[in-house]
C-alpha positions in Angstrom: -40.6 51.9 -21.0 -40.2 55.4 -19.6 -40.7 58.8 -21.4 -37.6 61.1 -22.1 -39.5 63.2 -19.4 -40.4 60.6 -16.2 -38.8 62.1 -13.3 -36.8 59.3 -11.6 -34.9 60.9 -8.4 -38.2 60.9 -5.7 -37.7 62.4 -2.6 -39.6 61.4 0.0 -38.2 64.7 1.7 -39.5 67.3 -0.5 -36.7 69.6 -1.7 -38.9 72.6 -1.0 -39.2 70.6 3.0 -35.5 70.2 3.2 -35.1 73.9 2.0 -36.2 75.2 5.5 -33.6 74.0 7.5 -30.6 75.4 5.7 -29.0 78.6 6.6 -30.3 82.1 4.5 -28.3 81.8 1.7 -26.5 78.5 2.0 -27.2 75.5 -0.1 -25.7 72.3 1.5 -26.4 70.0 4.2 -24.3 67.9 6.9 -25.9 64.9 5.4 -25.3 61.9 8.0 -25.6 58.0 7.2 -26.8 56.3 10.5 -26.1 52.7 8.7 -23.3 53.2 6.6 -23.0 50.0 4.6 -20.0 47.6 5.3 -18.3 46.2 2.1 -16.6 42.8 2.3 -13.7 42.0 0.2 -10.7 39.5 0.0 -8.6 41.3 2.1 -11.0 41.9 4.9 -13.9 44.4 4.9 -14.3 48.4 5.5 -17.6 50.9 6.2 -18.0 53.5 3.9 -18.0 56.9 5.2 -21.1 58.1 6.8 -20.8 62.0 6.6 -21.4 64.2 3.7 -21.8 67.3 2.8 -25.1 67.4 0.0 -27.6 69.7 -1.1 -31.2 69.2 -0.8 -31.2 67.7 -4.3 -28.4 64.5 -3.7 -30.7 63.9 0.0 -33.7 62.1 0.9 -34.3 59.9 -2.0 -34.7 57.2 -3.9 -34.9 56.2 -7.8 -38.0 55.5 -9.0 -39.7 55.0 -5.6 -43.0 56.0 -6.5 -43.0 54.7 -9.9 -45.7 52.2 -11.1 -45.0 49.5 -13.5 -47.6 48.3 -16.1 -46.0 45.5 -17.8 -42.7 46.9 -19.8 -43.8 50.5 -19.0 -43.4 52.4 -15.9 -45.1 56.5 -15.1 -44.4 58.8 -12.5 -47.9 59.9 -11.9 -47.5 59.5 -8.2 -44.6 61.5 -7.9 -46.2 63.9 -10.4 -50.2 64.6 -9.9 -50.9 62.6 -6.3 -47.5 64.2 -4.3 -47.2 67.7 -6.9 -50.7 68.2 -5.6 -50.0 68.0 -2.2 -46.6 69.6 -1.8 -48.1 72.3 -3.6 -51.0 72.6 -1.4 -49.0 71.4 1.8 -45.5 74.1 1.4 -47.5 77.4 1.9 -49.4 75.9 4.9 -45.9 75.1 6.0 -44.6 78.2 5.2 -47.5 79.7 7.6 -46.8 77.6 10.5 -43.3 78.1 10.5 -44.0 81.7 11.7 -47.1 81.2 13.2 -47.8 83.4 15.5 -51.3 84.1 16.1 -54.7 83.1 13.9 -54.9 86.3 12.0 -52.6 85.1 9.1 -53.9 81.5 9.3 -57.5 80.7 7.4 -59.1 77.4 8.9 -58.4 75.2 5.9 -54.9 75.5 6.4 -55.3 73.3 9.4 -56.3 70.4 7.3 -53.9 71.0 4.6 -51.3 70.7 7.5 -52.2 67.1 8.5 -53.1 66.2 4.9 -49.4 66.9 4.3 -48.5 65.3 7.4 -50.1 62.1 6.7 -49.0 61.8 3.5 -45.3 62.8 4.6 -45.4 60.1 7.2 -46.4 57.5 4.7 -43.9 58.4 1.3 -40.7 57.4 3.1 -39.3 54.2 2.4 -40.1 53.5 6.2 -43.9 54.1 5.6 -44.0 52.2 2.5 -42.2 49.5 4.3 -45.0 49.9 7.1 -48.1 49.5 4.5 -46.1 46.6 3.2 -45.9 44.5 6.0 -48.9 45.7 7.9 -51.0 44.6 4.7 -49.1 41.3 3.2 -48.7 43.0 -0.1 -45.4 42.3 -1.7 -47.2 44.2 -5.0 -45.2 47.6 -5.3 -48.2 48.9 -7.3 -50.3 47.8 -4.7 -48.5 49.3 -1.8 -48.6 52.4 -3.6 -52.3 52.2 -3.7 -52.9 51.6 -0.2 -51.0 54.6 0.4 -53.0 56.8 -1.8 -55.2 55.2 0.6 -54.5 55.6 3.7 -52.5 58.6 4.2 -54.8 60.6 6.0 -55.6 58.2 9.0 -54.0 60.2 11.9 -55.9 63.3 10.5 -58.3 62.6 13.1 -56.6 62.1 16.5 -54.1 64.9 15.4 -57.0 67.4 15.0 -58.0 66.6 18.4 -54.7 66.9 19.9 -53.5 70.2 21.5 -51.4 72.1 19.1 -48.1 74.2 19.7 -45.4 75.4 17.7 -42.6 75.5 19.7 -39.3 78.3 18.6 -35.3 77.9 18.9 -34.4 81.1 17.9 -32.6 81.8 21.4 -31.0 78.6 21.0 -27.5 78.0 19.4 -28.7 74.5 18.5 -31.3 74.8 16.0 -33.6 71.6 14.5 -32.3 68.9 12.6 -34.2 66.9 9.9 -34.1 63.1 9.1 -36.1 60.2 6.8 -38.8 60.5 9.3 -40.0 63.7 9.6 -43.2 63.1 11.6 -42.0 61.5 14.3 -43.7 59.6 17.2 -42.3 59.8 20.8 -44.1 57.9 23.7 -41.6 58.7 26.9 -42.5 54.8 28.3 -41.9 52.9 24.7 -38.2 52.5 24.0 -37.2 52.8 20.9 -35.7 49.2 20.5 -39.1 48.0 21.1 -40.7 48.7 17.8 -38.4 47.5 15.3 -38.3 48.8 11.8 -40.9 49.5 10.2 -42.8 49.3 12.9 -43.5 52.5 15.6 -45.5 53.1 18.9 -49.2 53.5 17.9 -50.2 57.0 17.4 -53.4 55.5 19.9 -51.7 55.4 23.1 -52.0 58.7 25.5 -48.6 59.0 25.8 -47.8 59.3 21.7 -47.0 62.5 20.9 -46.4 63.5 17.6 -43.3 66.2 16.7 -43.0 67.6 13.1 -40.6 70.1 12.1 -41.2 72.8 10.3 -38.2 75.1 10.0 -34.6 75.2 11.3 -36.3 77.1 14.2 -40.2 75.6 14.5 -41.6 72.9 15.8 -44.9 71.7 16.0 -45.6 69.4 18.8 -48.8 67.9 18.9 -50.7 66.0 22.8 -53.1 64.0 23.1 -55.8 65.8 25.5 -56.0 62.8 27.9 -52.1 63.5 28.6 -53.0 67.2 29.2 -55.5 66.7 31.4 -53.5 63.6 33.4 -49.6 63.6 32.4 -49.0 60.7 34.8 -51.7 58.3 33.2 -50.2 55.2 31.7 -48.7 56.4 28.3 -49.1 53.0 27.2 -53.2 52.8 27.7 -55.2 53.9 24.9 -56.8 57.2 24.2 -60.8 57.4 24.8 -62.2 57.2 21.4 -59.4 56.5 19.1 -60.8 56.4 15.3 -59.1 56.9 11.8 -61.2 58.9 8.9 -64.1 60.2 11.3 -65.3 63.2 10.6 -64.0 65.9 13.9 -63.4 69.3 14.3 -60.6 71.3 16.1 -60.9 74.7 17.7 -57.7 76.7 15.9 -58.0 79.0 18.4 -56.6 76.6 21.1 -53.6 76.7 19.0 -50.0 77.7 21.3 -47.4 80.0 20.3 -44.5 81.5 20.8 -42.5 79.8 23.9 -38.4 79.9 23.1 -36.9 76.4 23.8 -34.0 76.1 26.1 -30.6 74.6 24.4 -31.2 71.7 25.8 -34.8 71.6 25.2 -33.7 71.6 21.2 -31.0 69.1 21.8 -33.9 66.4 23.8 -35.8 66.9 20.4 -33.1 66.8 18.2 -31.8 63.4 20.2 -35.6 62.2 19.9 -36.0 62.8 15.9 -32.3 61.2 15.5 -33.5 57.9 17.3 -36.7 57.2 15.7 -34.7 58.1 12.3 -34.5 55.3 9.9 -31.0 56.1 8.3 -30.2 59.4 7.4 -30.6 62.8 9.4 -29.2 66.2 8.1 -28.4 69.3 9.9 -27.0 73.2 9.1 -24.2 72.4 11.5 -22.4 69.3 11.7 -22.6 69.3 15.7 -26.2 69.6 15.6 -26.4 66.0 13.9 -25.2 64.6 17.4 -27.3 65.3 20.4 -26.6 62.6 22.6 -22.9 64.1 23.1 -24.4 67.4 24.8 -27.4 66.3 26.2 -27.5 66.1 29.9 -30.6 63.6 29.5 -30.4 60.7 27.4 -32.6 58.2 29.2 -35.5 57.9 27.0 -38.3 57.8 30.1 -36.7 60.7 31.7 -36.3 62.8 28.1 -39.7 64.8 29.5 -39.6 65.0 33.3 -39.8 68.2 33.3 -42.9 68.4 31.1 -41.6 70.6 28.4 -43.2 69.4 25.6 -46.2 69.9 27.1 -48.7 73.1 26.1 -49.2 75.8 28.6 -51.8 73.9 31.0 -53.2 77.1 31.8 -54.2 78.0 28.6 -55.7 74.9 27.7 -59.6 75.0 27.9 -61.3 72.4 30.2 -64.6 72.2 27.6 -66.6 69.2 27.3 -69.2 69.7 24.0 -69.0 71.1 20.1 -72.0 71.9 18.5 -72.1 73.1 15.2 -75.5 74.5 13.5 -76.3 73.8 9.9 -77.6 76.1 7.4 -80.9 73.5 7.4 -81.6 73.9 11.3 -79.9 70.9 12.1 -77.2 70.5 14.4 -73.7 68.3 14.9 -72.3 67.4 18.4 -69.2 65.9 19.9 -67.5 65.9 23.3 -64.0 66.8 23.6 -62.6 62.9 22.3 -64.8 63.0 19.4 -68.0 60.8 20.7 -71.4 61.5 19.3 -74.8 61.5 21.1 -76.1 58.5 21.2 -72.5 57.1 22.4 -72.2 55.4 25.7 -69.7 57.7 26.7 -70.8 60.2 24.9 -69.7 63.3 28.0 -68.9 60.3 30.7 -69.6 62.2 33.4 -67.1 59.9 35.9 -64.2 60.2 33.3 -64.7 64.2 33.1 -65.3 64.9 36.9 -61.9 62.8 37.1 -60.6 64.5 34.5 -61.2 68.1 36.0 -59.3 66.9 39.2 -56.2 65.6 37.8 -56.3 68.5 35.5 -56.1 71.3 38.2 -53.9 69.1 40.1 -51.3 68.5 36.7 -51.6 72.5 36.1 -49.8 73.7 39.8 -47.1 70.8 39.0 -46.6 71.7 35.9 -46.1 75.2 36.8 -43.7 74.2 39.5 -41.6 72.5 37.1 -41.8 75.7 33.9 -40.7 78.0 36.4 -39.1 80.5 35.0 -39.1 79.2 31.5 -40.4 81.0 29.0 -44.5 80.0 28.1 -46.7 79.9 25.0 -49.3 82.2 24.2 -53.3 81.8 22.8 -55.2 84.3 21.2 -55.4 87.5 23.1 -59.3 88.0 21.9 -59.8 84.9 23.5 -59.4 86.4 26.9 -57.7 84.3 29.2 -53.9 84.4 27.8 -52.7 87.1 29.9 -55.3 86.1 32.5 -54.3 82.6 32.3 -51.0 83.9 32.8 -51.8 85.8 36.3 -53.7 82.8 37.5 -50.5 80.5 36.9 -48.1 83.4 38.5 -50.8 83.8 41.7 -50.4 80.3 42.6 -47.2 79.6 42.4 -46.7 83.0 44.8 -49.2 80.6 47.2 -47.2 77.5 47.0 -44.1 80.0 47.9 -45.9 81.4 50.7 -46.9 78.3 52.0 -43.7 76.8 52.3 
């Protein structure tokens, strides 16, 4: 039996989460029902509204979703100690990186936090327990809820080794949306109708990326560096070295900032997130929850021709090795996708002198297409972000006086 005091309304959306994309001092939603359920009755049958207008409190949950039965009696430990630990951890990191802008503010730690709370955020919907559940032939609620105690932190890895931005709307009238599926996965050559629920394109695939919300006007977009380095490779193929739990490290200084979507750059997110949502999406505006009527760009393969959700290519370092030094004279390597000595491919010398061509190559196209747009930044002590800058500016002035 429960206690007087066992929480039973669990959000899978944290209230604190859902809190960032409301207006300053406005407490309710535009709370939209993608599946509206379709009652049947003598007389014929009728779908029950779909739009609503709810506070953060009446959205994004389920009774008792997390709650584990022993027997007659059920606890909300989950929902209590494993989630209250992380969404107390995971909101100031969130906080942080919804104004990032620049390292100075951010300690290293809060790096991991982020995808900590990431992972687990893209496992506690009902679509990620529904995931666990199939992918494991468990039909045991209490064992589902295990396994994702579990395995929440497998993309930890590849996401650390991903190129990070956080990309702004405040110049936009359309700001971002939120839905049931908050980390989202969008691979421009996988339709969505091709994965059907619970299932989604594989994180593992170079063309993956992964967008996460962070505020009504943040967005943290997150590449794979083999798409950096190549955006026309197969998006299907997998990554070089793709691994859950391995130990990795990321270089927060690499981190981009500070680039103002267009309108329609927002509305191709918003129109993305609202796809790969299970049922429910939310908004501050009730316009905003339906992108595809102002998009100009609705065909999913052609949602990033013009390469905007990729980083400043300037500004991304071309490095190949990470070595860290230990306090007991011993050392720790990696290349750049995580390989070890003693790896075949540890530093493949034919896939980085590849690399480094279709690198430079990608970098003049992709400043073709972002002319004129506005750019990210890096650390200025790193030296090359107004340098980087230059370079970009310089050869696009070629390309102009070659023509």
């Amino acid at each position: 039996m429960a206690t007087a005091s066992q929480s039973h309304a669990h959000h899978y959306v944290p209230r604190w989460y859902q809190n960032r994309f409301l207006y300053p001092g406005t407490f309710d939603y535009y709370y939209l029902d993608l599946k509206p359920e379709t009652i049947v009755h003598q007389r014929g049958k009728y779908t029950k509204r779909s739009l609503f207008r709810r506070g953060p409190g009446k959205c994004f949950y389920e009774d008792d979703l997390y709650a584990l039965k022993f027997g007659k009696d059920t606890t909300d430990v989950i929902e209590k100690a494993f989630f209250g630990e992380i969404d107390r951890r995971g909101a100031p990191a969130v906080e942080l990186f919804g104004e990032y802008g620049g390292f100075d503010k951010v300690h290293p730690t809060n790096f991991s936090i982020l995808t900590r709370y990431m992972g687990a955020q893209r496992f506690r919907t009902p679509r990620g327990l529904d995931y666990l559940k199939r992918r494991t032939n468990q039909d045991d609620k209490n064992a589902i809820l295990a396994m994702m105690q579990r395995f929440f932190q497998m993309y930890s890895t590849m996401w650390s080794e991903g190129i990070w931005e956080f990309v702004r709307a405040r110049q936009s009238r359309t700001k971002f949306i939120i839905s049931d599926n908050p980390v989202t996965f969008f691979n421009r050559g996988t339709f969505p109708h091709l994965y059907v629920y619970p299932e989604d394109v594989p994180l593992q695939h170079i063309g993956t990326r992964t967008l996460f919300p962070v505020s009504i006007d943040a967005c943290l977009v997150v590449t794979h560096l083999q798409l950096v380095r190549n955006p026309h490779v197969n998006p299907h193929a997998t990554r070089s070295n793709p691994r859950f739990f391995a130990p990795t490290m990321k270089y927060a200084l690499d981190t981009q900032f500070g680039r103002e979507l267009t309108e329609q750059e927002v509305l191709r997110i918003n129109f993305i997130v609202k796809k790969r949502a299970a049922r429910y999406i939310a908004a501050a505006e009730q316009e905003w929850l339906f992108p595809e009527r102002y998009v100009t760009e609705r065909k999913w393969s052609h949602l990033d021709d013009d390469w905007f959700l990729l980083p400043h290519l300037y500004k991304v370092a071309f490095h190949s090795q990470t070595t860290v030094g230990r306090r007991d004279g011993s050392v720790w390597t990696m290349d750049e996708y995580g390989r070890n000595p003693g790896d075949p491919d540890f530093k493949n010398p034919e896939q980085h002198h590849k690399e480094f061509i279709t690198f430079h190559q990608s970098k003049r196209e992709w400043a073709k297409k972002r002319r004129g747009q506005s750019v990210a930044h890096v650390e200025k002590f790193r030296g090359n972000d107004e340098v980087a800058d230059k370079i970009m500016q310089d050869e696009l002035d070629g390309v102009q006086g070659d023509s």
